[in-house]
VOPAGU-2260 file (C-alpha; in pm, 1 decimal, decimal comma):
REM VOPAGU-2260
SITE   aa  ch    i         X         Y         Z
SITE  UNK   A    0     633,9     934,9    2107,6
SITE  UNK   A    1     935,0     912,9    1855,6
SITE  UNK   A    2     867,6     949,5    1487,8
SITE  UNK   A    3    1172,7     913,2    1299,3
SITE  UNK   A    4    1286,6     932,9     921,8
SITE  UNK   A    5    1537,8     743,5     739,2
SITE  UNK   A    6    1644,0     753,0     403,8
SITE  UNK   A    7    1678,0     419,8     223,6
SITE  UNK   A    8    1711,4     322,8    -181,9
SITE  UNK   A    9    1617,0     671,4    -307,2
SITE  UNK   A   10    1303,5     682,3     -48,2
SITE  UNK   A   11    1234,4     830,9     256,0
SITE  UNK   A   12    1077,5     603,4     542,8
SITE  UNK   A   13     861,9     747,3     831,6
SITE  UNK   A   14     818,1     493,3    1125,5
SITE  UNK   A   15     693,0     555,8    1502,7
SITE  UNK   A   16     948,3     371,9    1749,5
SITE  UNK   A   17     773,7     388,4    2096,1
SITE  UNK   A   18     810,2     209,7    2407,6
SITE  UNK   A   19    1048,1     -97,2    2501,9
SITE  UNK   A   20    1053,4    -445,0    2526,5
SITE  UNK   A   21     968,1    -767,1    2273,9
SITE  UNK   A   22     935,0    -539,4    1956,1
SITE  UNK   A   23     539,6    -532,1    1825,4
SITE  UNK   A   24     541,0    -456,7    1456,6
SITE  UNK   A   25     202,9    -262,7    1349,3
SITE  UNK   A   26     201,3    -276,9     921,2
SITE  UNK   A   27    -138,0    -111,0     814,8
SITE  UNK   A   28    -361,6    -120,1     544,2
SITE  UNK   A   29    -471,2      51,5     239,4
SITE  UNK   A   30    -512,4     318,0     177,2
SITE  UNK   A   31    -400,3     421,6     523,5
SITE  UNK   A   32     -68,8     520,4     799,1
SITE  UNK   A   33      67,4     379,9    1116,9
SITE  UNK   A   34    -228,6     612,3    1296,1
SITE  UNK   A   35    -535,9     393,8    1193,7
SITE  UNK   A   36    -310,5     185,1    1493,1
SITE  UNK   A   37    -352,6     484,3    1747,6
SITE  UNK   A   38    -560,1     265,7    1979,4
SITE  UNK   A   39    -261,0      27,7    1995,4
SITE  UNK   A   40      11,7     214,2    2021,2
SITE  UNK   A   41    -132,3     342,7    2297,3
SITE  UNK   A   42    -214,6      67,4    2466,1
SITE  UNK   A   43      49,8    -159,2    2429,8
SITE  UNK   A   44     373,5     151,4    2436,3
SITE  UNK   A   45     384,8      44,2    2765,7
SITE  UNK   A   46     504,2    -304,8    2755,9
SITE  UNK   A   47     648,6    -348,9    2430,0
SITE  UNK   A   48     850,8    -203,3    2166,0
SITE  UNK   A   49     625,9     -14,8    1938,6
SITE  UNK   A   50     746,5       6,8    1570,5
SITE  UNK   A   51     438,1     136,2    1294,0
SITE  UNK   A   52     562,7     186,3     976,5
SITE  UNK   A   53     419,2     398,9     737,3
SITE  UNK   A   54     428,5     181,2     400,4
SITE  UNK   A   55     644,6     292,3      92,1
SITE  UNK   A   56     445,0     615,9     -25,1
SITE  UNK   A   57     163,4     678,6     246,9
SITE  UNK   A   58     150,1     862,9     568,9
SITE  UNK   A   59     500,8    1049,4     517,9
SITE  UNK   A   60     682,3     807,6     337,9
SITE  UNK   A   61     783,0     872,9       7,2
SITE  UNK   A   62     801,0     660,9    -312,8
SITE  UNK   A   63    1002,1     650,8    -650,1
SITE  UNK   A   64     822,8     785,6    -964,3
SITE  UNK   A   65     879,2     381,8   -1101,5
SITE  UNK   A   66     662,2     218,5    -827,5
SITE  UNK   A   67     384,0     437,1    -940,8
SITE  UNK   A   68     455,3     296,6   -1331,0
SITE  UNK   A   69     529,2     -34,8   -1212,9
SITE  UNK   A   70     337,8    -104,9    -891,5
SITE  UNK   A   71     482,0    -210,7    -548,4
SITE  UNK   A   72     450,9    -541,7    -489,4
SITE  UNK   A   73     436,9    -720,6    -140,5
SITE  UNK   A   74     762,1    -830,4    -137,5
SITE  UNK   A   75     882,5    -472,2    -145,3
SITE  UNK   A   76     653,3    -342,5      92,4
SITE  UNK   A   77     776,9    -635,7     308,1
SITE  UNK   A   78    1194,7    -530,7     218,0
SITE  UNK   A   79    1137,4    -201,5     314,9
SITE  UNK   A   80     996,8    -342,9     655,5
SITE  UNK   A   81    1274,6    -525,2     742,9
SITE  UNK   A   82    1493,5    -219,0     654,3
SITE  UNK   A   83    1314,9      -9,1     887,1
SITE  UNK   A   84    1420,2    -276,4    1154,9
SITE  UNK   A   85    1717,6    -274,4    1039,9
SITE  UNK   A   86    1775,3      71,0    1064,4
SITE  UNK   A   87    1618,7     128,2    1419,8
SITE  UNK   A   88    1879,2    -178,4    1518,3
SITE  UNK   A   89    1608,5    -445,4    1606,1
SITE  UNK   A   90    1774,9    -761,4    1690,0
SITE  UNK   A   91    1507,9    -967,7    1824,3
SITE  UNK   A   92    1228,5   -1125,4    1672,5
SITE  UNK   A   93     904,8    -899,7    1651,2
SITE  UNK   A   94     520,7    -984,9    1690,0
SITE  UNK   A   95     427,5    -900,7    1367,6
SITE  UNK   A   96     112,4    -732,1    1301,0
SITE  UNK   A   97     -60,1    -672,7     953,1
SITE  UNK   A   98    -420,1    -558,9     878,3
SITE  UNK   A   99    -528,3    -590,5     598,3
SITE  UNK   A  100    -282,8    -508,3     301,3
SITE  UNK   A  101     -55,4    -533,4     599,4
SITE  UNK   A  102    -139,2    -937,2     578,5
SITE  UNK   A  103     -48,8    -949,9     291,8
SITE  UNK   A  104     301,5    -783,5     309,4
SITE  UNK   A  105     338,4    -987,4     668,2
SITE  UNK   A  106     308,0   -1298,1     435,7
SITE  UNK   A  107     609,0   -1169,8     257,8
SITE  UNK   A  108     778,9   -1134,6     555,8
SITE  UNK   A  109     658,4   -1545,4     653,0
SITE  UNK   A  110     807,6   -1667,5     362,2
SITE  UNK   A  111    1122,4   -1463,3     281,5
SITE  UNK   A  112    1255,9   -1339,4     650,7
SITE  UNK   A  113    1076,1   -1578,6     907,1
SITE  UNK   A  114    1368,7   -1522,3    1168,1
SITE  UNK   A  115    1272,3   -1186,0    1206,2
SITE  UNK   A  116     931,7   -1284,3    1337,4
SITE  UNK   A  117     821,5   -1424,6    1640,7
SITE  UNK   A  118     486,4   -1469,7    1619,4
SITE  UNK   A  119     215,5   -1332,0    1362,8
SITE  UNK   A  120    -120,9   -1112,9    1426,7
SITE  UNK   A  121    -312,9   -1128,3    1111,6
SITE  UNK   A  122    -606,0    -888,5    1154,8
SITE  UNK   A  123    -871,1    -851,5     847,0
SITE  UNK   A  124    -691,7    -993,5     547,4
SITE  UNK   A  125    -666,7   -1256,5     289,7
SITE  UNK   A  126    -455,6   -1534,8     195,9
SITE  UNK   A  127    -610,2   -1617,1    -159,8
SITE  UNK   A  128    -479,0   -1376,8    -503,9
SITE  UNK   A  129    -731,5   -1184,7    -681,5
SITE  UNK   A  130    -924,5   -1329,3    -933,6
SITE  UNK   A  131    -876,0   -1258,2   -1276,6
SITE  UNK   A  132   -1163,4    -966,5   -1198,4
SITE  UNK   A  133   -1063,2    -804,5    -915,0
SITE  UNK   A  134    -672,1    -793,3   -1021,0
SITE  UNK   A  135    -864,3    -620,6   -1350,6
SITE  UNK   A  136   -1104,6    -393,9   -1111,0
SITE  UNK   A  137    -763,6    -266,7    -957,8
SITE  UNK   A  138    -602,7    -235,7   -1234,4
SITE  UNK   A  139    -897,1      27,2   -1343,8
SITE  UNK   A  140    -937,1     194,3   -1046,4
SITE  UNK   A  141    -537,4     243,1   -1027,4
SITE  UNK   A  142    -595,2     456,5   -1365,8
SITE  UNK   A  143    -901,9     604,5   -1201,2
SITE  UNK   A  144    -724,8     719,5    -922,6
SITE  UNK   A  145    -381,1     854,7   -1118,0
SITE  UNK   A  146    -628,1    1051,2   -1338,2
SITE  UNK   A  147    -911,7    1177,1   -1118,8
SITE  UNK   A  148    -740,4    1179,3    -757,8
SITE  UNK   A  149    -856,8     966,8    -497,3
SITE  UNK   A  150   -1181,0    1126,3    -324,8
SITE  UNK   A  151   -1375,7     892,4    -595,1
SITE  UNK   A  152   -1213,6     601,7    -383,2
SITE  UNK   A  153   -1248,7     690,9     -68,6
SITE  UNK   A  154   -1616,9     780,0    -107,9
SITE  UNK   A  155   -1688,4     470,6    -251,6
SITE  UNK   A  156   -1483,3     227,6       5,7
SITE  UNK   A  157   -1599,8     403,8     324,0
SITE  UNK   A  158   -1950,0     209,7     347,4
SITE  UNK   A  159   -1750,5     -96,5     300,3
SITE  UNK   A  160   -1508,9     -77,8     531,0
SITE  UNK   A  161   -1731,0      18,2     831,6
SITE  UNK   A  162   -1994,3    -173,7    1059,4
SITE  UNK   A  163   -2354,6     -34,5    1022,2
SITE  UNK   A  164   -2331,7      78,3    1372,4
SITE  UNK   A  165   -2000,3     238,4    1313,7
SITE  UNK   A  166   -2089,9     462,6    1050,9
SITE  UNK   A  167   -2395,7     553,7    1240,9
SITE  UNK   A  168   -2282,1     612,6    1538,6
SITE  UNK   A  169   -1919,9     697,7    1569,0
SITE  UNK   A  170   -1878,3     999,4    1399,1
SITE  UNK   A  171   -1466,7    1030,1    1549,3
SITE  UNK   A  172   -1399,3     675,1    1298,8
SITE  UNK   A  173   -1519,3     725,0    1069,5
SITE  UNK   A  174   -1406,0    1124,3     997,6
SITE  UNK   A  175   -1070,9     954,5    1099,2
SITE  UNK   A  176   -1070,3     657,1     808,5
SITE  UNK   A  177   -1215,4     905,5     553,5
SITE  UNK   A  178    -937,4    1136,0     650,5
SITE  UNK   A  179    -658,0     883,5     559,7
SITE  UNK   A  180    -784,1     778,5     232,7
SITE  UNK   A  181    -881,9    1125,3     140,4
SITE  UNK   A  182    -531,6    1217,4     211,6
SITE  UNK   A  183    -338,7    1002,2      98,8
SITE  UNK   A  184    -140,5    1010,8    -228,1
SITE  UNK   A  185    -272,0     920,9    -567,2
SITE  UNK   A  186      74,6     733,4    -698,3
SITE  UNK   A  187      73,1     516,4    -375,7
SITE  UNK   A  188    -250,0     405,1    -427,3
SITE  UNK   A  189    -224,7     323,2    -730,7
SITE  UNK   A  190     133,8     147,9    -711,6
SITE  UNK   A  191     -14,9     -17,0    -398,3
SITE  UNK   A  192    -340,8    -155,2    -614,4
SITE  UNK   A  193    -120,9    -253,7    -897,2
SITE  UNK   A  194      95,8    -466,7    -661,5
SITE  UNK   A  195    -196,1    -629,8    -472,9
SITE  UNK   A  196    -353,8    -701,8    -809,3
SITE  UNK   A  197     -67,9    -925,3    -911,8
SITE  UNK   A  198      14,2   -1054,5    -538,9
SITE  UNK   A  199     100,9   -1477,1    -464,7
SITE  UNK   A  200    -184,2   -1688,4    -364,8
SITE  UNK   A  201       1,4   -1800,5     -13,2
SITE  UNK   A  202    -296,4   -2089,9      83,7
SITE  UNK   A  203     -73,4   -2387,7     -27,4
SITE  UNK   A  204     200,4   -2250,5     214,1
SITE  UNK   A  205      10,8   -2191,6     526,3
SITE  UNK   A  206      63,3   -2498,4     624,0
SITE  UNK   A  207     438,0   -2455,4     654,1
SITE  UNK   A  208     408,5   -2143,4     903,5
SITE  UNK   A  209     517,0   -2272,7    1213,7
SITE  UNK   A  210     506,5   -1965,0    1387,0
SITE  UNK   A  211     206,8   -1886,2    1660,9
SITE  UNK   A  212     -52,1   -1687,5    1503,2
SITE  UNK   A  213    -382,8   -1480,4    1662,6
SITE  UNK   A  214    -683,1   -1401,6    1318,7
SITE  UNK   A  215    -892,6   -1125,4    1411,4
SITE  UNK   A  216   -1182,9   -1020,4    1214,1
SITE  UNK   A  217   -1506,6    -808,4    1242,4
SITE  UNK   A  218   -1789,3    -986,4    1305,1
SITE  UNK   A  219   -1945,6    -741,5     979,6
SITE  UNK   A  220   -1650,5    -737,1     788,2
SITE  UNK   A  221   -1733,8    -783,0     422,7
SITE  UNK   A  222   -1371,3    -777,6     246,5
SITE  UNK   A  223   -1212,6   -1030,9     477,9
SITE  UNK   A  224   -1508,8   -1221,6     544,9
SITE  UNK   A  225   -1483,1   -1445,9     935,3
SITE  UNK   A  226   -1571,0   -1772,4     755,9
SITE  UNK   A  227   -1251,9   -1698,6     511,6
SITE  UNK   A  228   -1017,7   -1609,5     795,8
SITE  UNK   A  229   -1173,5   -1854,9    1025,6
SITE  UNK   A  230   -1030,1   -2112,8     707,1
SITE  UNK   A  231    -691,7   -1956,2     711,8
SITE  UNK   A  232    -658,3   -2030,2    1105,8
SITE  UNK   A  233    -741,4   -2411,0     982,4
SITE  UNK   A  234    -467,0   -2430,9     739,8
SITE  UNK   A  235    -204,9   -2272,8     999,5
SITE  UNK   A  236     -66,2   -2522,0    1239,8
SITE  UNK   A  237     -34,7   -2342,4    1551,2
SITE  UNK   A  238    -321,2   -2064,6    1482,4
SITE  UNK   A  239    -609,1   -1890,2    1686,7
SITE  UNK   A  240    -909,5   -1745,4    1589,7
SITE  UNK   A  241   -1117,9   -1483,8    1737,9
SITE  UNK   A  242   -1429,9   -1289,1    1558,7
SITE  UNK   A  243   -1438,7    -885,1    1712,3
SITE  UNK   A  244   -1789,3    -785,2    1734,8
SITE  UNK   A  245   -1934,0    -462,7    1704,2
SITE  UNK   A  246   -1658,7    -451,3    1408,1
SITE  UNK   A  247   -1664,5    -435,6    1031,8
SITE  UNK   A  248   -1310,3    -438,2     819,3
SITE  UNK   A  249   -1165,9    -174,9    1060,8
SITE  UNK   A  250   -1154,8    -379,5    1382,7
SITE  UNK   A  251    -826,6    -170,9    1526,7
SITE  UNK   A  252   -1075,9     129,2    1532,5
SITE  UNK   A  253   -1365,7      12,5    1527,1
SITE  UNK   A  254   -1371,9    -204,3    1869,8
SITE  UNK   A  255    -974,6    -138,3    1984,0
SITE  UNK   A  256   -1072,1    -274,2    2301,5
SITE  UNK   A  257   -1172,7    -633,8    2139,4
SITE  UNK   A  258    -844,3    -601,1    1961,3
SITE  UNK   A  259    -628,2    -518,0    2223,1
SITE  UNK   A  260    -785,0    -794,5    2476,7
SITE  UNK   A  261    -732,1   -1010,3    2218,4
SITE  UNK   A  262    -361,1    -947,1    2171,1
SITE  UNK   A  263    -305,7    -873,0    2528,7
SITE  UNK   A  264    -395,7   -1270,6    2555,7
SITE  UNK   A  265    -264,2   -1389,2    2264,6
SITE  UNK   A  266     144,8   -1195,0    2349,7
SITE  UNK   A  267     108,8   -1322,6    2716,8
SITE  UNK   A  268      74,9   -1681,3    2611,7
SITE  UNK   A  269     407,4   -1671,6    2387,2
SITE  UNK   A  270     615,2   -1606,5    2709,3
């Protein structure tokens, strides 16, 4: 396993670069690192290129005192992708893979650096903006977080983010996904919240992507509902769905072996 460190705009930028081949791209979600992809990285190591980033201020990456103030939007999220591939000399186009947040920065990537990408793996995620109340409810709980820490957070996003079954009955998940958010850093939450709170609406363009795309989502998940993602497949022109049972928001853990059949399938078909 090779973790590197690179410094870029001010920044420092931790990414895992494992394994060779067609590059796989793993962007996570919030407020998590490149490990709540363990199961994959694993897995797939030993066929492809591995490249997990950990996003602008979690895991060990750093931020800049003005992305806490200002929030990070998904464009910059997505910029500091591309400079990670960049800067690990990655010359081919990647699968891309985003969950959750990660969707939402893989958009970014779609519209603004589409020959970088060679397919798209959108796991657990949305297409639509806020509404007016949950760009607010961030908003709050970005000032929650910056003056109270994040444990408030985490506590109150675990039941949500977890199957019934999960949180009953896998103890190793769900210590894991409590572990991220507990440890991860109050100013990139809160930039990261105050960037998804103002993030595009990308509905009207999905029909544009030309690129082949696999949708995953729990069967339980109750942020990025089935029926929603199963409409985002519609839109997309050359798109796949596939539902992961056993699986609320955090399919890669929760059921990696659903996941990983289902990408096994989907990155044999493109050749």
């Amino acid at each position: 396993m090779t973790q590197i460190a690179f410094s870029y705009q001010g920044i420092e930028i931790a990414c895992l670069d494992q394994g060779g081949g067609t590059p796989l791209v793993l962007i996570h979600g919030f407020p998590f690192d490149y490990s709540m992809w363990q199961p994959q990285i694993a897995a797939f190591s030993k066929r492809f290129r591995v490249i997990a980033p950990d996003l602008r201020g979690f895991g060990k990456s750093s931020l800049l005192p003005s992305d806490v103030v200002e929030g990070v939007a998904m464009e910059r999220y997505a910029a500091d992708v591309v400079a990670t591939l960049d800067y690990l000399q990655v010359d081919q186009p990647a699968i891309m893979c985003g969950f959750s947040m990660g969707g939402y920065v893989l958009w970014q990537l779609v519209l603004h650096h589409s020959e970088r990408i060679k397919a798209l793996v959108l796991c657990d995620t949305r297409a639509a903006a806020d509404s007016a109340e949950a760009s607010a409810a961030r908003l709050d709980s970005a000032n929650e977080v910056l003056h109270s820490g994040v444990a408030g957070l985490a506590e109150g996003m675990l039941p949500k983010l977890l199957a019934p079954q999960t949180l009953a009955g896998n103890t190793h998940v769900v210590q894991h996904v409590g572990a991220m958010m507990r440890t991860a850093d109050p100013g990139a939450v809160a930039a990261a919240l105050r960037g998804m709170a103002c993030r595009e609406d990308v509905r009207s363009r999905l029909p544009s992507i030309n690129l082949p795309s696999l949708l995953l989502a729990g069967a339980a998940d109750a942020i990025s509902q089935p029926a929603e993602m199963r409409e985002i497949a519609a839109l997309l022109p050359r798109a796949e769905f596939k539902e992961i049972a056993d699986a609320g928001h955090m399919t890669t853990l929760e059921n990696p072996a659903a996941v990983n059949g289902a990408l096994a399938l989907f990155a044999e078909s493109l050749g």
